[in-house]
C-alpha positions in Angstrom: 32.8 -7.7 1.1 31.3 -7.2 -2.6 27.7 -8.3 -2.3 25.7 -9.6 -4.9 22.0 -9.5 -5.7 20.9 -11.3 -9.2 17.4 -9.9 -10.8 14.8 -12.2 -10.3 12.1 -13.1 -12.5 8.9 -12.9 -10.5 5.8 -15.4 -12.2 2.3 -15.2 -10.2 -0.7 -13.0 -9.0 -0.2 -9.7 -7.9 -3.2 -9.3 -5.3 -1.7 -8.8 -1.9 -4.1 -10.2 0.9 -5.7 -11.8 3.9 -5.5 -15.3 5.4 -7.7 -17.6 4.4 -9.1 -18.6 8.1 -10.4 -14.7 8.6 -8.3 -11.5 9.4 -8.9 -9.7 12.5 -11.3 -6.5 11.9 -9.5 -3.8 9.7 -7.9 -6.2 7.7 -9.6 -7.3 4.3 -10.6 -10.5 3.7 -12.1 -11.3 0.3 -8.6 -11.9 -1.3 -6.9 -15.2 -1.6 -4.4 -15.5 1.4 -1.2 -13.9 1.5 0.4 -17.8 2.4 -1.0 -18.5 -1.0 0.6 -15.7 -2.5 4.3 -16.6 -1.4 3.7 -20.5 -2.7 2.7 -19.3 -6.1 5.5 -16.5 -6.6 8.7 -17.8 -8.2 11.5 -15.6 -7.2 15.3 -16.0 -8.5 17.7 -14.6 -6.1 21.2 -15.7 -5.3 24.5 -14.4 -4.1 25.6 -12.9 -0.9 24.2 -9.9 0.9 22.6 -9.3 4.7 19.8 -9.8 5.6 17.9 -6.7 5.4 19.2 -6.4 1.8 17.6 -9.6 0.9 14.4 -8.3 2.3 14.5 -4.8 0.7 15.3 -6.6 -3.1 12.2 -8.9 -1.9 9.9 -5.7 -1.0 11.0 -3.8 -4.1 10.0 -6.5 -6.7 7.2 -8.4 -5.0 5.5 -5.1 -3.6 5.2 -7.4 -0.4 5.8 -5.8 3.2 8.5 -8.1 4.6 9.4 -7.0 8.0 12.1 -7.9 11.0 11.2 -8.5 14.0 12.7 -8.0 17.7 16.7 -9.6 17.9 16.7 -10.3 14.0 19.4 -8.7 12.8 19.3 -6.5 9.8 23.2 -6.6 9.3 23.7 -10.8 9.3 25.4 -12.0 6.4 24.2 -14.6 4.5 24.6 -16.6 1.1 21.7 -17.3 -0.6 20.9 -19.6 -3.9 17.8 -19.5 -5.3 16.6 -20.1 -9.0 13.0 -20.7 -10.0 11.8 -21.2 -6.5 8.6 -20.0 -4.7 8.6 -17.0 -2.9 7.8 -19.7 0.3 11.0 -21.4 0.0 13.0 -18.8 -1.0 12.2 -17.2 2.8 13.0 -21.4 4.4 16.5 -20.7 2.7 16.7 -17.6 3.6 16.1 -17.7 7.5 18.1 -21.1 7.5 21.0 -19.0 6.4 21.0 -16.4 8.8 23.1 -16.7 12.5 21.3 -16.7 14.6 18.3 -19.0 12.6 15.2 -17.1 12.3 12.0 -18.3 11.3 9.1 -16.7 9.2 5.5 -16.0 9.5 2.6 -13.8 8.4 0.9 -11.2 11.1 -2.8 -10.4 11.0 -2.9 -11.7 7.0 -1.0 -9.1 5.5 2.7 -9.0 6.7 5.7 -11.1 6.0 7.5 -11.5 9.8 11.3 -12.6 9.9 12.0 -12.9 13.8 14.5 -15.2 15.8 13.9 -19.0 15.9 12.1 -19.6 18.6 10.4 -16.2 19.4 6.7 -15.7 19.3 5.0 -14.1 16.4 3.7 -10.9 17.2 -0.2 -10.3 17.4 -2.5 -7.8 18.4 -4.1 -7.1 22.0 -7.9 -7.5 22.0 -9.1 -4.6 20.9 -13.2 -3.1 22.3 -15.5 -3.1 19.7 -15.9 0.6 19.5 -11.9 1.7 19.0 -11.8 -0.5 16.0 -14.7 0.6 14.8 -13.2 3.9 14.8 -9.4 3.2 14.3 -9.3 0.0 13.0 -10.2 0.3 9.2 -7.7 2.7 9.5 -4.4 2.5 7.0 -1.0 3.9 6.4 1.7 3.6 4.5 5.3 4.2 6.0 8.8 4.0 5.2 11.4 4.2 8.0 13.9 2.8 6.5 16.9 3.7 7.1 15.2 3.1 10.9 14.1 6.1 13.1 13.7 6.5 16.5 9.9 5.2 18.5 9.6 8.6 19.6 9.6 9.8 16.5 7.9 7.2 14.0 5.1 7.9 16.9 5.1 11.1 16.3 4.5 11.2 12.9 1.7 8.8 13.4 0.1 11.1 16.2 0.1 14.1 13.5 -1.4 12.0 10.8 -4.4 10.0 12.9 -4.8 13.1 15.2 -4.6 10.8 18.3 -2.1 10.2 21.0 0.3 7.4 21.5 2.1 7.1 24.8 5.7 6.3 24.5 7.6 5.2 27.6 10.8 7.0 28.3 12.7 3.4 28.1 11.1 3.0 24.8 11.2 6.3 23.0 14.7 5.7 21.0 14.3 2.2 20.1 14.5 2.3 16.6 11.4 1.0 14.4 12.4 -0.3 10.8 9.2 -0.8 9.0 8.3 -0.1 5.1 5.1 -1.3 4.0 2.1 -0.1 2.2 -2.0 0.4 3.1 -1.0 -1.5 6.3 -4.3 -1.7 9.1 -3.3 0.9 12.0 -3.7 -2.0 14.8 -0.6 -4.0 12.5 0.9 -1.4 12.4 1.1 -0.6 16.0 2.1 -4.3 16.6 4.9 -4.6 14.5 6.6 -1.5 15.6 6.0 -2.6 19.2 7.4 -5.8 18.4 10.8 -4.7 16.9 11.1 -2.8 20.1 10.6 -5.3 22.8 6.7 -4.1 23.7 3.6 -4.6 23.2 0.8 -2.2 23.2 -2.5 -1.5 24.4 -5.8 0.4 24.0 -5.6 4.0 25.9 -8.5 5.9 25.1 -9.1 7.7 21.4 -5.2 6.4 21.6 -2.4 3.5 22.7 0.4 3.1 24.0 3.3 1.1 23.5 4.3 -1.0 27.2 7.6 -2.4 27.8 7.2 -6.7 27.8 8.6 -7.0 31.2 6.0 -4.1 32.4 3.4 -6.1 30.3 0.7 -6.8 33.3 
């Protein structure tokens, strides 16, 4: 099917940033909030693509990191019409669109989340004092896109923090989709064990990513 995407014009600030009630440690919070951000952005966009097309134009022109979540599929067609709009309602028409609905939100201040209607927004374990201290502040920017397998999108992280992450053989080639920029390590670490059905979890100067049945 030929799939259209119309440039948009894109009106508004260009500061990418926390919520306004108080990120968790490692993620700034002097900014105005990212929910702020979307309602001022005015976004044209119409025509008929997938999903993850939708959210790739979005990502390329708003330098925003819009990312799916578990059982949202990348691949659903949808029709979207959009002219003038905020970024806000642009997303409403968007995940009203897609089969099956999904529904949007923002994780830990900084992330756009698309996941199924219904499904709970990922967020971060607690987290001792001392490892965020030491790995919290941390940031990365990654693009696996097209998606790569856990096992692997671990290891790269492994080689760049110098720290282990424990993948569980059930887990390890799940694939993770995510392309953001300067995003904290513990969001990270969320939204990659989110898109594949975990959670994670302190384990020493490390983590590790636990299936959400094993979840204990």
């Amino acid at each position: 099917m030929l799939r259209t995407i119309l440039i948009c014009a894109l009106v508004g600030a260009s500061t990418l940033s926390a919520q306004e009630q108080g990120p968790p440690p490692g993620v700034e919070a002097e900014r105005p909030s990212l929910e702020k951000r979307l309602a001022e952005l005015t976004v044209d966009l119409h025509g008929d693509m997938t999903v993850g097309e939708a959210l790739a134009f979005l990502t390329d022109v708003t330098e925003l990191p819009f990312v799916l979540g578990h059982l949202a599929a990348a691949d659903a067609e949808v029709t979207v019409q959009g002219q003038g709009v905020s970024l806000s309602q642009l997303l409403d028409t968007l995940c009203a669109a897609a089969k099956p609905t999904l529904e949007w939100g923002v994780v830990d201040g900084v992330v756009v989340h698309l996941r199924k209607k219904g499904a709970p927004l990922p967020a971060r374990p607690k987290l001792e004092p001392a490892w965020l201290k030491d790995l919290g502040a941390r940031k990365l920017s990654v693009n696996f896109d097209p998606p790569v397998e856990l096992r692997d999108a671990a290891q790269l992280l492994e080689e760049l923090f110098l720290l282990h992450l424990d993948v569980p053989e059930a887990l390890a080639e799940k694939p993770v989709q995510v392309r953001a920029r300067d995003l904290p390590y513990p969001t990270l670490l969320t939204l990659i064990a989110d898109q594949v059905g975990a959670t994670w979890r302190m384990k020493g100067h490390g983590a590790a990513f636990v299936p959400r049945e094993a979840k204990k």
